[in-house]
Structure formats: C-alpha cells, structure tokens
C-alpha positions as CSV (number, residue, x, y, z in Angstrom):
1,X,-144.8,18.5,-1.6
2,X,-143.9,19.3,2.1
3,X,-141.6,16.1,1.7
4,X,-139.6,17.2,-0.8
5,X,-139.4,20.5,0.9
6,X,-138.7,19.1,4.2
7,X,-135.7,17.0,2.3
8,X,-134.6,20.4,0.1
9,X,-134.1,22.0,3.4
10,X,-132.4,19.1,5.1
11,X,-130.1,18.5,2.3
12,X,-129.4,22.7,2.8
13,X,-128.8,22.8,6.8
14,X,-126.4,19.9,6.1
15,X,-124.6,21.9,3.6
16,X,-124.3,24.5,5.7
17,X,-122.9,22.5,8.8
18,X,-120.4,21.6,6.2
19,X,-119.4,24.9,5.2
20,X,-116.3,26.6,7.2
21,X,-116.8,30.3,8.4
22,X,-120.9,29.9,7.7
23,X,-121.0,32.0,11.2
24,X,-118.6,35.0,10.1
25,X,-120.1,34.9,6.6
26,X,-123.5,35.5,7.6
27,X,-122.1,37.7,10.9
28,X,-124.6,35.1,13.0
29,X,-123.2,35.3,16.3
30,X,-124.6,32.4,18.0
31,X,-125.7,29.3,15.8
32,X,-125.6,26.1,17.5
33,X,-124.2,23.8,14.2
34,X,-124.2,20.5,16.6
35,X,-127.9,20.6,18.0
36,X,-130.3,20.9,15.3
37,X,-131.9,24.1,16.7
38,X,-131.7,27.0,14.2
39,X,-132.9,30.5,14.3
40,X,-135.9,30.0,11.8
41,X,-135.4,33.2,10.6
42,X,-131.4,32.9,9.5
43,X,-132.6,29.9,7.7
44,X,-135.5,30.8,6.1
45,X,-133.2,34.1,4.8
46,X,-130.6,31.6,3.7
47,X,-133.0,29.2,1.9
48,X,-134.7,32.6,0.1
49,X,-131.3,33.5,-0.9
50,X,-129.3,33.2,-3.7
51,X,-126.5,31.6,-1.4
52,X,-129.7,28.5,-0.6
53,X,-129.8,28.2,-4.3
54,X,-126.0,27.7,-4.7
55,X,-126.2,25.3,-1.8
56,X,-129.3,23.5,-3.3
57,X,-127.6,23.0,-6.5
58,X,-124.5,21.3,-4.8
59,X,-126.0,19.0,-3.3
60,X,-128.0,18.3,-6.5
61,X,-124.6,17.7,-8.2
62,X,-123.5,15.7,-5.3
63,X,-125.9,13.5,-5.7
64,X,-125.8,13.3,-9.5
65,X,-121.9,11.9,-8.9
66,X,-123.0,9.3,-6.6
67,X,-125.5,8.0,-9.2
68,X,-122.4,8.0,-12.2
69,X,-120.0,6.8,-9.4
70,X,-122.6,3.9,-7.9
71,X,-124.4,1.7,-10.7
72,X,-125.4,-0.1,-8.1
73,X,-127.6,2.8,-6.7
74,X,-128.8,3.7,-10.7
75,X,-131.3,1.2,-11.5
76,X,-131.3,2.0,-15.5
77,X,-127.6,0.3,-15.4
C-alpha cells in the first residue's frame, strides 16, 4: 500500500512541477520546484484537496493514452 501511495504522490508533485502559476495559485511564497524539498504541509493540503484529485485523475488519463497510443507497452495486444 505505501508503494502505491508513494507512486500516487510522485505522480502528483510531478504534476504540479508541470503546472504554470502553482506558486500564485496556492499564494505559496517560497516553493523550491527544482530540489525535491517540499513544505510537507502545502503538499499534504494539496493531496487532501479536491485540486490533488483533479491532478491524480490526469495523470490517470495520461497514462491511459500511453497504453492506447503504445501496444507495445499493453500486453493484452
């Protein structure tokens, strides 16, 4: 379980480090998007928040495209 969590959360940060004006839409002053230090507690608000869902289910549709877009990576193909 703490894998998949650890991989859910991952998947998240990297969706955020995507996302332009993450700072001034969370008014986060000082979040270091390079480094992968993060105040735990702006994440763990994010990930308990309906914005980490929206981001979770991205990146669940990301991957769902690769899969159609790959055969090579679907092995019932």
């Amino acid at each position: 379980m703490s894998l998949l969590i650890r991989n859910s959360f991952n998947c998240i940060l990297n969706d955020l480090k995507a996302a332009s004006g993450v700072q001034e839409l969370f008014g986060i002053q000082k979040v270091n998007m390079e480094g992968h230090r993060f105040n735990v507690e702006y994440v763990r608000n994010i990930l308990n928040s309906e914005v980490g869902n929206f981001l979770y289910e991205i990146h669940q549709l990301q991957i769902t495209k690769k899969m159609q877009l790959s055969p090579q990576l679907n092995p019932s193909e």
